[in-house]
N, C-alpha and C positions, 0 to 999 in steps of 0.2 A: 451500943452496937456500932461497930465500924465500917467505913461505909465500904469495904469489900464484901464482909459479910451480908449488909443491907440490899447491896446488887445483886449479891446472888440468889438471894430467896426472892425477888424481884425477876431475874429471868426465870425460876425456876416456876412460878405462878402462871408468869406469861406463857410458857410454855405448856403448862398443863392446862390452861383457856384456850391454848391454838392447838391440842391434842384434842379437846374435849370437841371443838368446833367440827372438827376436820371428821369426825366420825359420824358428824351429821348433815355435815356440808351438801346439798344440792348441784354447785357448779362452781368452777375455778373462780368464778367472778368474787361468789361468794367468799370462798374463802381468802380471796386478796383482798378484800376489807377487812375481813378481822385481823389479817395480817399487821397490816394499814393500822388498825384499831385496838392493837393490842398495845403499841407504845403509847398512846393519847391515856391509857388506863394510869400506867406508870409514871407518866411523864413530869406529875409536881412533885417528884422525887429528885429530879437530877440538874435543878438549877442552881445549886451550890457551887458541885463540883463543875458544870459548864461555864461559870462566871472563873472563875479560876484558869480554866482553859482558854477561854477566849483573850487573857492578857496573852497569851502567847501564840497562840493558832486560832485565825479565825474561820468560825463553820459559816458556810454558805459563802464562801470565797477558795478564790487558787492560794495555796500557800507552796511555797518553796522549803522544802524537811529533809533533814538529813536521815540517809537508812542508817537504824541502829543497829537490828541486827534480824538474821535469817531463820524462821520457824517455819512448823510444820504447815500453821495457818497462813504463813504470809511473811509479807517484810513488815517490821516496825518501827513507825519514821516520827522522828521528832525534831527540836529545836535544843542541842545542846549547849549552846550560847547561854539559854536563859533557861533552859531545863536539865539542868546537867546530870542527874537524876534516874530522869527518863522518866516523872511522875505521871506526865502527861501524855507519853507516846501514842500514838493511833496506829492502828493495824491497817496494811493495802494487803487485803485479800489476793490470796496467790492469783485468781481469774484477773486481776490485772497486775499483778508486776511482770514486768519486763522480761525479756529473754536473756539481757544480760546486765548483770548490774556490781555493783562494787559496794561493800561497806564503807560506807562514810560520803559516799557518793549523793550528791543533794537531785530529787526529782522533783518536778512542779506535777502537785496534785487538787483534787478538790475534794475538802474536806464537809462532809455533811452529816445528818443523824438514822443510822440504821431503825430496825424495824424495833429492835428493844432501847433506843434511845440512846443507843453508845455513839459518839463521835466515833467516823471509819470515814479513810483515803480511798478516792477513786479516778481512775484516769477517763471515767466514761468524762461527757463533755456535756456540762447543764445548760439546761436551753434560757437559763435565767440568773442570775446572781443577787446576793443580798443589797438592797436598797437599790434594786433598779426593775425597769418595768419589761413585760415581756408579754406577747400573745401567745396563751395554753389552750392545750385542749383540755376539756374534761372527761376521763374514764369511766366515772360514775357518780351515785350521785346516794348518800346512805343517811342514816338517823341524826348524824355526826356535820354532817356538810357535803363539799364537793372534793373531789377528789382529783388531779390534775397532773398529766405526765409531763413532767420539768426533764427527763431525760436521763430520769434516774432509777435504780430499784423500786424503792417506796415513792409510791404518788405525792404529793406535795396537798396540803386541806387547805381548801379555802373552806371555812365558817359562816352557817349560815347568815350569821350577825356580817359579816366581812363582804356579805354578798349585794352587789349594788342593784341585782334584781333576779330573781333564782334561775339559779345554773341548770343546764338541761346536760346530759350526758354528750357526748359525740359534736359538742360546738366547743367554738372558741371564744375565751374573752381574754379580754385585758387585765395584767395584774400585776400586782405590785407584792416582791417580795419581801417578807421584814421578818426579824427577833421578837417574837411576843416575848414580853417581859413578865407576864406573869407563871409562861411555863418555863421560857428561855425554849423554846420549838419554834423552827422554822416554819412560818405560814402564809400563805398570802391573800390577797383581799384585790376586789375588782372596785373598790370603792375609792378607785386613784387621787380624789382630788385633796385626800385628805393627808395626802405625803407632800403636796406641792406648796409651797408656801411664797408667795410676789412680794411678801414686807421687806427683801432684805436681796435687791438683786445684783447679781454680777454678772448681767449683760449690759452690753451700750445699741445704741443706735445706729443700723447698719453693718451690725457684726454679724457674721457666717454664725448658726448654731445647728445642733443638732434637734429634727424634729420627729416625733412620734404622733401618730395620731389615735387618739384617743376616741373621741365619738364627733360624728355627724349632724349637725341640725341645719334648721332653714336658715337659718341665717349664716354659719360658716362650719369651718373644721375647726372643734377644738383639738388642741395640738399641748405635749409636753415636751418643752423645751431643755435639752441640758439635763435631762433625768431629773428635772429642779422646779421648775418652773410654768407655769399654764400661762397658753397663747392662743390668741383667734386666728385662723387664717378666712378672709372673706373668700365666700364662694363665688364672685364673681371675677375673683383672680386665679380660682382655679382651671384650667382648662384642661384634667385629663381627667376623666369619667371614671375608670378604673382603682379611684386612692380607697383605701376602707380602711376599718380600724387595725392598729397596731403595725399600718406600713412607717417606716422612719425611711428620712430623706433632709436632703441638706434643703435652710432657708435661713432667711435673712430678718433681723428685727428693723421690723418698719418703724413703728412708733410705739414709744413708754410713754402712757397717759396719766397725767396727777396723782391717779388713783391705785397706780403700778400696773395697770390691765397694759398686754401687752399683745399688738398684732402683729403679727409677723404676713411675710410675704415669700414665696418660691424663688424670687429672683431678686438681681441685685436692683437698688433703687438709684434713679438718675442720671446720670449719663454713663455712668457705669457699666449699665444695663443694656448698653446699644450693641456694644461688641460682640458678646458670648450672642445674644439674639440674632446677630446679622450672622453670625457663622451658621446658624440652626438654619438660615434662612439659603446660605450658601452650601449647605449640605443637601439638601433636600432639594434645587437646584440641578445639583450634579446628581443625587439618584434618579433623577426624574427626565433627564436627557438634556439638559441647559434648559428647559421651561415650566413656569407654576401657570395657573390657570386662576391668578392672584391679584387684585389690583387695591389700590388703597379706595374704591367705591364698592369692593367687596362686602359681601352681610359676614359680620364678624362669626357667625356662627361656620360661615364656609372657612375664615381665618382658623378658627379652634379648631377643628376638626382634620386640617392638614397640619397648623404649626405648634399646635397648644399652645396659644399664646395669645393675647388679646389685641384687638384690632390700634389701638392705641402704641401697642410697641411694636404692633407691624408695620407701622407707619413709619414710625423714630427709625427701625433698621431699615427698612428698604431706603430710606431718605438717606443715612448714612452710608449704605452701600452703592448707592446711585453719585454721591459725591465723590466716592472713591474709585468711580468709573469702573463696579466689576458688574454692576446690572447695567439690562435697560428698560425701561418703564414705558410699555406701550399699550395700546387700547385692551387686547385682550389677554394681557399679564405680564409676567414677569420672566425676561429674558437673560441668560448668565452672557458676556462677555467672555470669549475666549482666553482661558488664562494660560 
């Protein structure tokens, strides 16, 4: 059997389970799980053909495709470089091609797996991309797993097994999307720590990275660094009450420890650190009418709470600013010099 014929008696199954359903369906919810649930039936059927396709278009990524050509369904976009063919082409449904467009004209789209498992282009805009992390909601929650809007048609499952502790509908969690390799389907999993690996790092000490925060405990923020890598930020270097899971923000590698545990810090470290701090210090200064109500015998918690910042480097900037003659440092605060 060839696999054009094998596909088709494959939608035509799926279709008569989403006929069969719908005639007994209670409520839309319902029936967008089976939707949802009717590729997951099919799906160790098409990792063949999607390993073949992924040498040349990758799904759960933007790929740049040339239009081949104009039907009644859509435009059909592929890579004639290396599919010259067209074996591989993927359809962009008419609800998103363009108003105006040209044959052979290249669009940057995102390629992912409709509800019957076919690789389709779409210009919607995913809240998440292949091997990177992202805060989902979940839509619900069935036999099968959770179910999660990535910002696409079909919800995105996370698997019970994937789940780092069960999903409720209507929350957010953290998650990492990947390639199951045994279906070749896009899925993801809140069990992030098992994507991150510290054997083999490519950061240094004192480099700018990118951070995400992953979960909360008493002791600090665990944080993923560089889509790559797990970092502690200590909680007593934090000073804004506000941070929760899956915020990202720029910080700094404090220290790589023998063991490759890696803490990172919000700010830069050393004398580095005094500058950008004393501007924060000179800002807030001038919104405030030239006066803080500030002094270096202040309770660092009055410090956090106007400067986010700890009483240790409000000391270092205002010393520095005091030597650069644009403060002045009296009994009852901190006064701007006229500039």
């Amino acid at each position: 059997m060839g696999w054009g014929l094998a596909q088709k008696i494959l939608r035509i199954a799926g279709r008569i389970v989403f006929v069969i359903y719908i005639v007994f369906a209670s409520n839309k919810e319902n029936t967008r799980e089976l939707y949802n649930g009717v590729g997951l039936l099919f799906s160790n059927f098409v990792p063949l053909r999607l390993r073949k396709l992924n040498k040349m278009i990758e799904i759960g990524k933007y790929n740049t495709l040339t239009i081949l050509r104009d039907t009644k369904v859509g435009l059909f976009l592929g890579t004639p470089e290396t599919d010259p063919e067209g074996i591989h082409d993927i359809l962009l449904p008419n609800k998103y091609v363009p108003n105006e467009f040209e044959i052979g004209e290249e669009l940057i789209v995102f390629v992912y797996l409709d509800h019957e498992e076919r690789p389709v282009a779409t210009t919607l805009e995913p809240y998440i991309l292949l091997n990177e992390f992202a805060l989902l909601r979940v839509n619900y929650v069935n036999q099968i797993g959770a179910f999660m809007d990535w910002g696409m048609e079909k919800d995105i499952l996370v698997p019970f097994k994937e789940q780092a502790r069960p999903m409720e509908k209507g929350k957010r969690y953290l998650v990492y999307l990947y390639m199951d390799e045994k279906t070749n389907r896009l899925v993801a999993s809140s069990k992030t720590n098992q994507f991150l690996k510290n054997e083999e790092l490519t950061v240094e000490k004192g480099e700018e990275v990118e951070l995400i925060v992953s979960h909360i405990t008493e002791i600090g923020i665990n944080v993923i660094i560089n889509e790559q890598f797990k970092g502690l930020l200590y909680k007593d270097e934090v000073y804004d009450d506000a941070i929760r899971t899956g915020d990202r923000m720029r910080g700094y590698i404090k220290n790589i420890r023998p063991d490759n545990k890696i803490d990172v810090s919000l700010q830069i470290q050393g004398y580095q650190s005094i500058e950008p701090n004393a501007d924060i210090i000179l800002d807030e200064l001038r919104a405030s009418r030239g006066f803080l109500r500030l002094t270096d015998s202040s309770h660092p918690e009055d410090i956090k709470t106007v400067l986010k910042m700890s009483k240790k480097t409000f000391k270092k900037a205002i010393g520095a600013l005091y030597r650069e003659k644009l403060i002045e440092i009296k009994e009852d605060g901190i006064y701007l010099i006229k500039e």
